[in-house]
C-alpha positions in Angstrom: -11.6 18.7 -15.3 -9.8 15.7 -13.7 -13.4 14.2 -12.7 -14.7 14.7 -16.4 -11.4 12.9 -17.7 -12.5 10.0 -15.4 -16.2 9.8 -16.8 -15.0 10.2 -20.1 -12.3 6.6 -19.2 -15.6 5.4 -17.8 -17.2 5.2 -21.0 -14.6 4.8 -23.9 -14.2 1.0 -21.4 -18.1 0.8 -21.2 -17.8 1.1 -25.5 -14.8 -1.3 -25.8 -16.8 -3.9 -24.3 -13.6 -5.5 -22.7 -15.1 -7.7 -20.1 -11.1 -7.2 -18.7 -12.1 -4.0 -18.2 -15.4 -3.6 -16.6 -13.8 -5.0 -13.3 -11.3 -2.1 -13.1 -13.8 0.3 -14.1 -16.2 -1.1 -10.8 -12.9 -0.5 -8.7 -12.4 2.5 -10.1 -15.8 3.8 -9.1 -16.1 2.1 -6.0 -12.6 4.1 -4.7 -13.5 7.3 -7.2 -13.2 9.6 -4.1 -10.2 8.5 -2.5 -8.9 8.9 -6.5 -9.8 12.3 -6.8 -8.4 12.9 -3.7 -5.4 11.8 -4.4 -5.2 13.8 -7.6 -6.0 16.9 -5.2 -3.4 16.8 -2.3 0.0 16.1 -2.5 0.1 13.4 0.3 1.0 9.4 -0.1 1.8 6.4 2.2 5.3 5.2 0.2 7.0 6.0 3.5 4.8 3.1 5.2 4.7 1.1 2.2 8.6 1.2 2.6 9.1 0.1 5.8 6.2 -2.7 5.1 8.7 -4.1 2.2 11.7 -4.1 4.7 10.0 -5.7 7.3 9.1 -8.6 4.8 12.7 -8.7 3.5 13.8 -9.2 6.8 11.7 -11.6 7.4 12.5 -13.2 4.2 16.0 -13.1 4.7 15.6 -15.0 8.7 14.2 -18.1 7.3 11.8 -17.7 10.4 12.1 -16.8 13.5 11.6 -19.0 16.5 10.1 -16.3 18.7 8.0 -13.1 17.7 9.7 -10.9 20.0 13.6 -11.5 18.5 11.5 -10.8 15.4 10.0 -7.8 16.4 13.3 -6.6 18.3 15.4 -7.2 14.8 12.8 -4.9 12.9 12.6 -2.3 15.6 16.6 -2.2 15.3 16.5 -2.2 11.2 14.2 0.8 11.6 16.3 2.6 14.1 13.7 2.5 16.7 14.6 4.7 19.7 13.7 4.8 23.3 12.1 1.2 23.2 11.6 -0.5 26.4 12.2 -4.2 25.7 13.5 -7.7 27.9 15.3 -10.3 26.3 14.8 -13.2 28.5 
């Protein structure tokens, strides 16, 4: 049903004849299993996604670090890393 919903999007946007629209419906085709899929199981990434946007807040907030390895140390710490063998020099 879900796949004949999709079709069905295809082609009321194929009849519109938004050129807006014809770009999203290539996307939507060229990802149309990983779609489906999703529809079908009951799994996502907003955990990682998460953690992405805290890292890049953190990062944000430092005004840059000087060294990638304080970076890397802060974000392990944010994240509550354990059991991390690491040298600060």
């Amino acid at each position: 049903e879900t796949k004949e919903r999709l079709y069905q999007f295809y082609d009321l946007v194929k009849s519109s004849g938004l050129k807006e629209f014809e770009k999203a419906i290539e996307t939507f085709r060229n990802w149309q299993k990983q779609i489906m899929n999703s529809f079908g199981y009951d799994l996502h990434n907003g955990f990682i996604e998460g953690l992405n946007n805290q890292t890049k807040v953190i990062k944000r907030n430092a005004f840059g670090f000087k060294r990638f390895d304080r970076f890397r140390l802060r974000v392990l710490l944010h994240h509550q890393y354990k059991y991390i063998k690491f040298r600060v020099a």
